[in-house]
Steps between C-alpha positions, in 0.01 A plus 500: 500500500612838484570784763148681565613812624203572686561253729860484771806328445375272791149430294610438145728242661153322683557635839190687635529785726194397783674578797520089579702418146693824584583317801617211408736689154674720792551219720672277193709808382623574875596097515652538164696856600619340856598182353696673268676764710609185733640334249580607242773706421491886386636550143400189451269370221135420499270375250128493470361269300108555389614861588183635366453873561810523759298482781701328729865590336339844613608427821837480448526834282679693801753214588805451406436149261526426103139468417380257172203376422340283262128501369312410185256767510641802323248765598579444876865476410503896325285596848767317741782732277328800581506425866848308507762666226784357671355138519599255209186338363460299240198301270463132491432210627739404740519158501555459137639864383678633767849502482654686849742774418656428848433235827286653790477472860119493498218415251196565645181450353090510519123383387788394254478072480186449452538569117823285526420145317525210679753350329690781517534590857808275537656706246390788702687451800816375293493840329504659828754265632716649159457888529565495891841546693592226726334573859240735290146446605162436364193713598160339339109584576278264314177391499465118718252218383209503718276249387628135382401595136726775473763217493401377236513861332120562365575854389856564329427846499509547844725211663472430875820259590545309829767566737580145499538486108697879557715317803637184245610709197706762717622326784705252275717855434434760710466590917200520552496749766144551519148404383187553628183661488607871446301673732372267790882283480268186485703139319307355227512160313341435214238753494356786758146414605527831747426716227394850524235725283542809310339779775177557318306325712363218326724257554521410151846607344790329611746732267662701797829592533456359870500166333839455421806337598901651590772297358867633585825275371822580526777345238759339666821650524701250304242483235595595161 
């Protein structure tokens, strides 16, 4: 789709601004911000993938870090510029078109694998494992299964994956430092039967942001 300019940077990425979604954003960009200002060097580099609009990379602007991002959308891509001329974006898919100009310390990314391909999330998390330094980290939101038919992916448009499935492709590589339910810190299995509802009050919509999982990995040191 393309950027609507009557609506934010925070809406044309899907992100409403009822004060319970704009809860939930702030919380995962202060996680995101402390996380990174822990550990992860300054003049350092981070990439975004699914960048979008440079919503979250907005975060960063005032600190001292190399700032990329990736996205296939070019309409959000020329609105990110505006807000971030010093960050290096780019167009593409990055799984099968992105080719890193350097290795980074952090790739962080969001609402981003559920349009990843199941047979392609292995290759995923390899092509993180490639653009990252030794002891560089992983910082992933995504969306959790929640029913037992999301595993067997009914909607490849919008892909819920399970922790468990997440847990055997990346642990075979990375430390896995953390994963859990991003904003109550409950473990999952195979799929999250605790789900909660979009805050209209009907108890209908389970596409909230509150659903979603936090996946950090570090790449050990002596990995190449």
């Amino acid at each position: 789709r393309r950027y609507d300019d009557s609506l934010s940077l925070q809406e044309n990425v899907g992100y409403s601004h009822i004060p319970e979604i704009q809860k939930l954003v702030n919380g995962a960009q202060d996680r995101l911000m402390q996380f990174t200002m822990e550990h992860v060097p300054t003049g350092t580099a981070i990439l975004d993938i699914g960048c979008g609009t440079g919503l979250f990379l907005q975060r960063f602007k005032e600190k001292n870090y190399h700032l990329y991002g990736i996205d296939l959308n070019n309409s959000f891509l020329n609105k990110a510029e505006q807000f971030l001329p010093k960050a290096h974006l780019f167009r593409g898919n990055y799984v099968t078109t992105f080719r890193a100009p350097r290795k980074f310390n952090m790739i962080c990314s969001f609402s981003v694998t559920m349009y990843i391909e199941p047979s392609r999330m292995k290759l995923f998390f390899d092509k993180i494992y490639d653009d990252l330094n030794p002891g560089g980290y992983v910082f992933i939101q995504y969306s959790q299964a929640m029913k037992f038919v999301d595993l067997l992916y009914p909607d490849l448009t919008y892909i819920k994956y399970s922790p468990r499935r997440i847990d055997n492709i990346v642990s075979k590589r990375f430390i896995v430092v953390k994963h859990e339910h991003f904003f109550d810190g409950r473990k999952v299995g195979w799929f999250d039967d605790k789900h909660y509802y979009f805050p209209d009050g009907t108890n209908m919509r389970l596409d909230t942001l509150e659903n979603s999982f936090l996946l950090i990995l570090q790449k050990p040191f002596n990995g190449s």
